[in-house]
C-alpha positions as CSV (number, residue, x, y, z in Angstrom):
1,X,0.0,0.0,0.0
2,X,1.6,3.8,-1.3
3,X,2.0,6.3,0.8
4,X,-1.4,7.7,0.0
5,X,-3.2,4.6,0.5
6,X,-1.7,5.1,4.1
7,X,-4.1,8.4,4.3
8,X,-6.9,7.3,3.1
9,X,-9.1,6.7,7.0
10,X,-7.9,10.5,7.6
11,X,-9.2,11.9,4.5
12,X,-13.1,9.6,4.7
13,X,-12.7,10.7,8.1
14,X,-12.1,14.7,7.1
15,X,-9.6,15.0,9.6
16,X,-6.2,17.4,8.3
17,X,-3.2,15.4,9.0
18,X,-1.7,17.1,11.4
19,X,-4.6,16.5,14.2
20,X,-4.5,12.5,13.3
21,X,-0.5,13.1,14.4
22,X,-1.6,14.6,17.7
23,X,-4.1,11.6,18.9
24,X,-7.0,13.1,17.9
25,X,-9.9,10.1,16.9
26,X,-9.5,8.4,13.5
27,X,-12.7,6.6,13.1
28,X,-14.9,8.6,10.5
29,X,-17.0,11.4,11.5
30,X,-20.3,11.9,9.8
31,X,-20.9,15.2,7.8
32,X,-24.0,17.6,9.0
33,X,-26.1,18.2,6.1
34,X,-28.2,21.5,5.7
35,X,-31.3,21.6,4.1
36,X,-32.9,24.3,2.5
37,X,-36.5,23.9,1.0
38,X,-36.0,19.9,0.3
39,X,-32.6,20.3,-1.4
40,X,-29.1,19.6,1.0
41,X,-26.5,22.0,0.8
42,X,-24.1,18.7,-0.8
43,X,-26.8,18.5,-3.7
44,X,-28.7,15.8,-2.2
45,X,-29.4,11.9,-2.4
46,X,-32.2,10.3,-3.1
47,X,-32.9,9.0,0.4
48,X,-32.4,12.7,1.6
49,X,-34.7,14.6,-0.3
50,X,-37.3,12.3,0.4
51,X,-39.2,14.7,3.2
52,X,-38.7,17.9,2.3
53,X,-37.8,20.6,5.0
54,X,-36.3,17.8,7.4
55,X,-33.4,19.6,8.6
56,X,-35.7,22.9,8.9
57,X,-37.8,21.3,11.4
58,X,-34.9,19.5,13.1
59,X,-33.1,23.2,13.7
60,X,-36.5,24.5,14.9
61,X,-37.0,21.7,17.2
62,X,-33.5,22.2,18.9
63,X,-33.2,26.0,19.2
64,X,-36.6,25.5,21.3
65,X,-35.3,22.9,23.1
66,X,-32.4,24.9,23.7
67,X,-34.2,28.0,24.4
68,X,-36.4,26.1,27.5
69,X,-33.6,24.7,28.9
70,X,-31.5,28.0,29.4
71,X,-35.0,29.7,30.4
72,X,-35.7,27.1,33.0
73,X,-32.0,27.5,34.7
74,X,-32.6,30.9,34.7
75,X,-36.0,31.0,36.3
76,X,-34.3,28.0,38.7
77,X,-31.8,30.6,39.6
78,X,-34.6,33.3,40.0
79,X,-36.3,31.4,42.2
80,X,-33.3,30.4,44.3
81,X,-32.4,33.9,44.8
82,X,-35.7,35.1,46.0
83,X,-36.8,32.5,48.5
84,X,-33.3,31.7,50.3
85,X,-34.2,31.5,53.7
86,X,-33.2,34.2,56.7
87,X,-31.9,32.2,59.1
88,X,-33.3,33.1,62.9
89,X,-33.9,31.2,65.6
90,X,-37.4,30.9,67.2
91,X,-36.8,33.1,69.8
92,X,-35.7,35.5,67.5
93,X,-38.4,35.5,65.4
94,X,-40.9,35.7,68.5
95,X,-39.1,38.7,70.1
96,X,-39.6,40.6,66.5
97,X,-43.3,39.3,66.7
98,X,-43.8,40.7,69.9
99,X,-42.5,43.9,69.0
100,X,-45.2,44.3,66.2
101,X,-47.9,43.3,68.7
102,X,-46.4,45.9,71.1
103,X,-46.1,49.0,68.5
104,X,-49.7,47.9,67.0
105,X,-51.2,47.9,71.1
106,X,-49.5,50.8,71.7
107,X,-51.8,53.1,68.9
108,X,-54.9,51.1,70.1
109,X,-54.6,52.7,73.5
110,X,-53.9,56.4,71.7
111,X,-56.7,55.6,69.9
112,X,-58.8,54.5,73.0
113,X,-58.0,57.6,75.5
114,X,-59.1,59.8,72.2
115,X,-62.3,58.3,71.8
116,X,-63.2,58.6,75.3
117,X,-63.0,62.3,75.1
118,X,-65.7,62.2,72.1
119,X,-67.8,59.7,73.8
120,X,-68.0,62.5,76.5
121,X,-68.5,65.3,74.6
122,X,-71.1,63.2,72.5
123,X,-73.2,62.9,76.2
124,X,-72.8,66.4,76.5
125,X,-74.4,67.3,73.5
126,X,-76.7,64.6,74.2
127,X,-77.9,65.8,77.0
128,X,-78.1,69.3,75.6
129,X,-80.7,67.9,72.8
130,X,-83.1,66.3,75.5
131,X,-84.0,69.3,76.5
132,X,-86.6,69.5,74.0
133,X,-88.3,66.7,74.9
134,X,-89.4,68.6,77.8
135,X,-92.4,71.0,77.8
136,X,-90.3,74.2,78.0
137,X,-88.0,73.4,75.5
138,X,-89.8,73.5,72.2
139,X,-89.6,77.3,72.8
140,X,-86.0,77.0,73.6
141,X,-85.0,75.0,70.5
142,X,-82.8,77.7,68.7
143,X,-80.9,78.3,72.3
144,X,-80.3,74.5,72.5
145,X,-79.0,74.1,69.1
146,X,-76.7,76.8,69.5
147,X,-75.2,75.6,72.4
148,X,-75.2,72.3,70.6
149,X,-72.7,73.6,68.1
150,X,-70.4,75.1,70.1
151,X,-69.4,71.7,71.6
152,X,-69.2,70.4,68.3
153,X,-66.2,73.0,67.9
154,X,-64.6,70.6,70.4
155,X,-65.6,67.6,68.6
156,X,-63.3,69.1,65.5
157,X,-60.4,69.2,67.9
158,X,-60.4,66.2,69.3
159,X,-60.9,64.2,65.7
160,X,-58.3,66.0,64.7
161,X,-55.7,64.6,67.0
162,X,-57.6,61.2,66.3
163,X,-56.2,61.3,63.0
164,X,-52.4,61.4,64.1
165,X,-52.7,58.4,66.0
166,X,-52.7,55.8,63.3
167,X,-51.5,55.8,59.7
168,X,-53.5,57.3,57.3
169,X,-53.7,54.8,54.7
170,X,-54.6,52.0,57.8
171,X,-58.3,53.5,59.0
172,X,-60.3,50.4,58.4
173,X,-57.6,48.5,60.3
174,X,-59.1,50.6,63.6
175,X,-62.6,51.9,62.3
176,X,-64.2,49.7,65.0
177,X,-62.4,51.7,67.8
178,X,-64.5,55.2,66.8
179,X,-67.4,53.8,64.4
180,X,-70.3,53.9,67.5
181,X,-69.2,57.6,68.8
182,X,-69.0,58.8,64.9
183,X,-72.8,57.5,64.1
184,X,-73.8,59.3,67.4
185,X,-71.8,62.3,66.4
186,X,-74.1,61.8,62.8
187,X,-77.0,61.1,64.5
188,X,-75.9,64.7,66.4
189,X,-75.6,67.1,63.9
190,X,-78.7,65.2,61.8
191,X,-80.8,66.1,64.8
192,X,-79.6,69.7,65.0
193,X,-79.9,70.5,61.7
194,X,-84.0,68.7,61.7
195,X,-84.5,71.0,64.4
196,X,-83.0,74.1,63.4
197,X,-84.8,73.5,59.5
198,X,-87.1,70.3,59.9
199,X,-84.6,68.6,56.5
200,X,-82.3,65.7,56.3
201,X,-78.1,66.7,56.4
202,X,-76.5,65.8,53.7
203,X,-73.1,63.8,54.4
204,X,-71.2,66.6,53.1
205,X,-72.7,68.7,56.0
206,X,-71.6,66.1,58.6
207,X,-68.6,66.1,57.4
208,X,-68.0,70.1,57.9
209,X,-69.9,70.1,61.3
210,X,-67.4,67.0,62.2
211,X,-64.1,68.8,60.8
212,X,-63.2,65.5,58.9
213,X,-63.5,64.6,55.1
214,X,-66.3,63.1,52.6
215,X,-63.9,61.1,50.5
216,X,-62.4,58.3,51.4
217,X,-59.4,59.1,49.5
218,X,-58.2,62.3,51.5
219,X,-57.7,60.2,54.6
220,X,-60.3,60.5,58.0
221,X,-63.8,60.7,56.4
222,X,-66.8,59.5,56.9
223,X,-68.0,56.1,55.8
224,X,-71.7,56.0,53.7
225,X,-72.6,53.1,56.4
226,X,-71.9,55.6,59.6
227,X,-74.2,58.0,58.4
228,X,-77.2,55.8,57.4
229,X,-76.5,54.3,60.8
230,X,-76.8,58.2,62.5
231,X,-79.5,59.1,60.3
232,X,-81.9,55.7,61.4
233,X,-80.8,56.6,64.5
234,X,-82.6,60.4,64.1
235,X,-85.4,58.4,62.8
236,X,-86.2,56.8,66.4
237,X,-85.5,60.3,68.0
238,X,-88.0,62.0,66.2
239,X,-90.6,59.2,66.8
240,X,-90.2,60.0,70.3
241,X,-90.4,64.0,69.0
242,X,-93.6,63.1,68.2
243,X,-95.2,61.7,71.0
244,X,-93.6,64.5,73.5
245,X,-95.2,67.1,71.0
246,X,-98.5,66.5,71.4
247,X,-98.2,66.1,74.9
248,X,-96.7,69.8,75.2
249,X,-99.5,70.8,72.9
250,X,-97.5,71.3,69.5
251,X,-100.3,69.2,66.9
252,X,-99.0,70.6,64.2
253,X,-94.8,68.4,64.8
254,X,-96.7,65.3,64.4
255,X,-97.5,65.5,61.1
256,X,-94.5,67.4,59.7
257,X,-92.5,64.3,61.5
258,X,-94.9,61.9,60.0
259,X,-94.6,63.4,56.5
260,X,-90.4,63.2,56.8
261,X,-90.1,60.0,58.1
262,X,-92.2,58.8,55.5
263,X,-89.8,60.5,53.1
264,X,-87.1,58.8,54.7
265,X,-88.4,55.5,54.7
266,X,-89.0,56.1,50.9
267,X,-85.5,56.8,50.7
268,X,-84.5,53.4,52.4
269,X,-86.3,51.3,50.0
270,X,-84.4,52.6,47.0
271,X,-80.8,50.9,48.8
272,X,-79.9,47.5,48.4
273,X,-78.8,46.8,51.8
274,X,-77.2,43.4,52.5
275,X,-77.7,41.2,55.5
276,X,-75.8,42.9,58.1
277,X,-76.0,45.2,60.9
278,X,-77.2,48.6,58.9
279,X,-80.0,45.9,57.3
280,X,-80.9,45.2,61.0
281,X,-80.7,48.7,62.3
282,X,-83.1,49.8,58.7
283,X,-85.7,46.7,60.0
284,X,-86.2,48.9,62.8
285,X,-87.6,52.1,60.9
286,X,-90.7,50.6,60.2
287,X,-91.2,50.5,64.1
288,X,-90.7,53.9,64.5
289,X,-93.3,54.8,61.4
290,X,-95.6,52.6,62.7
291,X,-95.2,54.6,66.1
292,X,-96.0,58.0,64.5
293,X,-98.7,57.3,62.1
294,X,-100.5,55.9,65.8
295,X,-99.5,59.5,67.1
296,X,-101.4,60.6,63.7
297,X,-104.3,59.1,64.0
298,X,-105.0,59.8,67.6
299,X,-104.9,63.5,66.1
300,X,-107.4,62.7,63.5
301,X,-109.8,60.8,65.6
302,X,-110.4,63.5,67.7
303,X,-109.9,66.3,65.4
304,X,-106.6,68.1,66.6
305,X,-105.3,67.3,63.1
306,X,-107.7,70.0,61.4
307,X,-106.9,72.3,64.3
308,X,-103.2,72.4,63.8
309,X,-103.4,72.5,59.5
310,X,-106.1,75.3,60.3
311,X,-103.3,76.7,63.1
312,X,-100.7,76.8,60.5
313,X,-102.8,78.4,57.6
C-alpha cells in the first residue's frame, strides 16, 4: 500500500493530517447536512430529499429545546435567589413578633383615651338635645341648638388629634375603635340640623360640622354606612319628638314628622342593603313609622289634626 493509500481513513474521516499526528480520533466522522427547502447544501441523495424541509424542522426543534432549557436555569436561579431563607432562631423570630404586637397595642390605646373624650362630649351634646323633649323646651330649640354647636367645635379638635394616631392609609384597620361615637356624632348634627330647619343633612354637612372629610381618599372621612346608621338613629328620636309634642300641645310636629319620616323610609327602600347590621338597624324604621302614624291618628280621631293645619294656615 503507497504512501497515499496510508491516508486514506484521515481523508473519509475529514480530519487534516496534522490532528490525526496529535491523537486526535480516527474513526470517520459523519458530515451535517443542511437543508434548504427539500434540497441539502451537498446537492442531495435520493434517500435525503425524500421529506422535504427535514433539517428545517430538526433546527427548529432544537433551538426550542435549547431555548427552554437556558429559560428554565434561569428562572431556577430566580427562584433560588428570592426565596433563600433568613436564618433566625425561634426566639428571634418571637421577640420581632412581639414587638409588632407591642407597636400595634401601643396606637390602640392612643386611639382609646381619644375616643373617650368624644364619647364624652357626645353625652354632652346629648344631654343638651333632650332638652326639647321637655315641655319648656320647644320654645328654647334655637338656644339649645346653639349651644349644641359650640361643643361640636370641640368635637373638630379632638378628631383632629384622632387622625395622628394611626397611619393614614390603615383607617379600616381601627374603624371599629371610633365607628359607634362617629354614628352618634351623625346622629348629632342630623338632629340639629331637623331641628333648626325640619330637612335631612347631607353627608357633606356632617362632614364640615365634624371637621373631617367626605372622600375616602383624603384620609379620616366618613363612611356611607356611619351616616345611614346616624341618620336611622334620628329616625327613632324623632318618633319619640312626636309623641312628646302632642303632649306639650304642639299638633301641628306630628304631622310634619310623619310626612319626613315617611320620606325617609322612601329613601330606604331605594338601597340594596345586604344582610348585616345597617340591614338590621333599617328593620327597625318601620317600628318607628308605625309609632308615629299611631301618634297621627290619635290627632285625627279626635280632630286636633284640622286644628293644627287650620293653626298653620
Amino acid at each position: 500500500m503507497g504512501p497515499a493509500c496510508r491516508l486514506c481513513p484521515l481523508l473519509i474521516g475529514g480530519l487534516p493530517f496534522p490532528q490525526a499526528a496529535s491523537g486526535a480520533a480516527l474513526r470517520p466522522q459523519r458530515r451535517r447536512t443542511r437543508f434548504f427547502g427539500g434540497h441539502s447544501e451537498r446537492g442531495g441523495t435520493a434517500r435525503e430529499s425524500v421529506r422535504p424541509g427535514v433539517g428545517l424542522k430538526r433546527r427548529r426543534h432544537h433551538h426550542r429545546q435549547h431555548h427552554l432549557y437556558r429559560h428554565g436555569r434561569r428562572r431556577r436561579r430566580r427562584r433560588q435567589t428570592l426565596t433563600a431563607p433568613v436564618i433566625m432562631s425561634v426566639s428571634e423570630m418571637f421577640i420581632t413578633l412581639q414587638g409588632v404586637l407591642t407597636a400595634d397595642q401601643d396606637i390602640r390605646e392612643e386611639i382609646r383615651k381619644v375616643v373617650q373624650t368624644l364619647e364624652q362630649t357626645a353625652r354632652e351634646i346629648l344631654t343638651v338635645l333632650q332638652g326639647v323633649h321637655q315641655g319648656s323646651g320647644f320654645q328654647d330649640i334655637p338656644k339649645k341648638c346653639q349651644k349644641a354647636r359650640e361643643h361640636f367645635g370641640t368635637v373638630k379638635t379632638q378628631l383632629a388629634s384622632l387622625k395622628n394616631k394611626f397611619p393614614a392609609d390603615q383607617y379600616y384597620r381601627f374603624h371599629e375603635h371610633w365607628r359607634f361615637v362617629l354614628q352618634r356624632l351623625v346622629f348629632l348634627a342630623a338632629f340639629v340640623v331637623y331641628l333648626e330647619t325640619e330637612t335631612l343633612v347631607t353627608r357633606e354637612a356632617v362632614t364640615e360640622i365634624l371637621g373631617i372629610e367626605a372622600d375616602r381618599e383624603r384620609g379620616f372621612h366618613l363612611d356611607i354606612e356611619d351616616y345611614l346608621s346616624g341618620v336611622l338613629t334620628l329616625a327613632s328620636e324623632l318618633s319619640r319628638l312626636a309623641v312628646n309634642s302632642v303632649t306639650a300641645g304642639d299638633y301641628s310636629r306630628p304631622l310634619r314628622i310623619s310626612a319626613f319620616i315617611n320620606e325617609l323610609d322612601s329613601g330606604f327602600r331605594l338601597l340594596n342593603l345586604k344582610n348585616d347590621s345597617l340591614r338590621k338597624r333599617y328593620d327597625g324604621l318601620k317600628y318607628d313609622v308605625k309609632k308615629i302614624e299611631e301618634v297621627v291618628y290619635d290627632l285625627s280621631i279626635r280632630g286636633l289634626n284640622k286644628e293644627a293645619t287650620g293653626g298653620e294656615k
